[in-house]
C-alpha positions as CSV (number, residue, x, y, z in Angstrom):
1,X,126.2,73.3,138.2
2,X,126.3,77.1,138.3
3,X,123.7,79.5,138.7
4,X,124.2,80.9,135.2
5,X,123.7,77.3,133.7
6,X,120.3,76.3,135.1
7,X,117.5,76.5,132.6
8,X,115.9,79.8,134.1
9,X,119.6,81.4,133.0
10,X,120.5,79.4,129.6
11,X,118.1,81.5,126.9
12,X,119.5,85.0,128.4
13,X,123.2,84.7,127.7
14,X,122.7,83.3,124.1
15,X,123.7,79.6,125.0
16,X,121.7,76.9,123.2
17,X,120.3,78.9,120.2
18,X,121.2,77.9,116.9
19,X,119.1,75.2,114.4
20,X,116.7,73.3,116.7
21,X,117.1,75.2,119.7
22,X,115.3,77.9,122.0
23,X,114.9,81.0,120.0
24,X,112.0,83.1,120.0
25,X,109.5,81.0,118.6
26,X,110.2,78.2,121.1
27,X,109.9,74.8,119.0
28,X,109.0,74.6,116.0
29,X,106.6,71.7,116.1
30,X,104.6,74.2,118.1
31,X,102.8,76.1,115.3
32,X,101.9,72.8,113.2
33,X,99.9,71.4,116.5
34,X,98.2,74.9,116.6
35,X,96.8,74.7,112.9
36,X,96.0,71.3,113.0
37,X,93.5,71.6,116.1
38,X,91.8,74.8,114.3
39,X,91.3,72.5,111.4
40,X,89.5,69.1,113.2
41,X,90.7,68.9,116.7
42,X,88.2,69.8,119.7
43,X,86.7,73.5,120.5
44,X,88.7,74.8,116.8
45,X,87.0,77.3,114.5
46,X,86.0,75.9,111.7
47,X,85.2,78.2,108.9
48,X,82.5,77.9,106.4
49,X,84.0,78.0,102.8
50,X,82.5,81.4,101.0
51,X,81.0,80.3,97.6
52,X,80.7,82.7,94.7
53,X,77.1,84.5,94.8
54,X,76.7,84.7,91.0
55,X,78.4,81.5,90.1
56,X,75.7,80.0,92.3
57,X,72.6,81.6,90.6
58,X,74.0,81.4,87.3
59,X,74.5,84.4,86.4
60,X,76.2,85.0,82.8
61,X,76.3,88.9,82.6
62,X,77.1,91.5,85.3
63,X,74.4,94.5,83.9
64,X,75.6,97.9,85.1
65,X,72.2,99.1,85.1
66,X,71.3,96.8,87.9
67,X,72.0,98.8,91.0
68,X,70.7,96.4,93.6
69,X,72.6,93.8,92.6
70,X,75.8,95.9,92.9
71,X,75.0,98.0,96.1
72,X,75.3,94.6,97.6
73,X,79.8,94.4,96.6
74,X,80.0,98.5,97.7
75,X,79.6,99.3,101.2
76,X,79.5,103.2,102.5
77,X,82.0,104.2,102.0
78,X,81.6,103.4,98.0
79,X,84.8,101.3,97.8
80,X,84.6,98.0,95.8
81,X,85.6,95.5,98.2
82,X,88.2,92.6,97.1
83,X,87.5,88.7,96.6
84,X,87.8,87.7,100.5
85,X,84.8,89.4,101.6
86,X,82.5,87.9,100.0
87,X,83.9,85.4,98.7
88,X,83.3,85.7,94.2
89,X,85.5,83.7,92.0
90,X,88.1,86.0,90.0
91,X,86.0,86.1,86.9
92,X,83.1,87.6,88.5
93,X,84.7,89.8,90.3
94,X,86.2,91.0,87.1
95,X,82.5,91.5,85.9
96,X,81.4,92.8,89.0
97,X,84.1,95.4,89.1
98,X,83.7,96.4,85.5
99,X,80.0,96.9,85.8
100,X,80.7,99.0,88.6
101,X,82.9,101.4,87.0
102,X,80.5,101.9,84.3
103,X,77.4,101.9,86.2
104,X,79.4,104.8,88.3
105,X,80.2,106.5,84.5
106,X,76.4,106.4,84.0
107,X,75.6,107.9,87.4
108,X,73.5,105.0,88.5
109,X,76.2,104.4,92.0
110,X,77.7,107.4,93.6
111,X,81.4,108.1,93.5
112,X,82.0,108.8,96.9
113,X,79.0,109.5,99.9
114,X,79.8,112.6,100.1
């Protein structure tokens, strides 16, 4: 055996890639093992699922004249923030976002902070 075909020497001149074999991403059983330990396996991260706010307290109508309930979706910088961060279902978040806009219209919640 040659020095250029020991393992140390194989991956550099392009030998043994293809379907199946060393590449970049090494094997690819690797990165189903990884998800799987985040999801029950020891020491993972296990994240709580976000339920919908409003859906929860039963709320039917978004009022736009109810700033404190909608300072809560608009941080700072007076951006409405998507789905992920809090965690609303995609109705409510359509009534959120609606209520918004006109509560902004009314000059209830600022434009901008500046």
């Amino acid at each position: 055996m040659s020095d250029m075909e020991t393992p140390e020497f194989r991956g550099r001149t392009g030998e043994g890639r293809g379907p199946g074999g060393e590449g970049r991403g090494g094997e690819r059983g690797e990165r189903g093992e990884r998800g799987a330990k985040g999801a029950g396996g020891k020491g993972g991260f296990f994240r709580r699922r976000k339920t919908c706010k409003l859906c929860s307290e039963k709320v039917d109508y978004v009022d736009y004249k109810n700033t404190k309930l909608l300072l809560a979706f608009i941080p700072e910088r007076a951006k409405i923030l998507p789905r992920r961060m809090f965690g609303t279902c995609a109705p409510c978040q359509r009534k959120v976002r609606t209520a918004i806009l006109r509560a902004r219209q009314m000059a209830l919640i600022p434009y901008s902070t500046e």
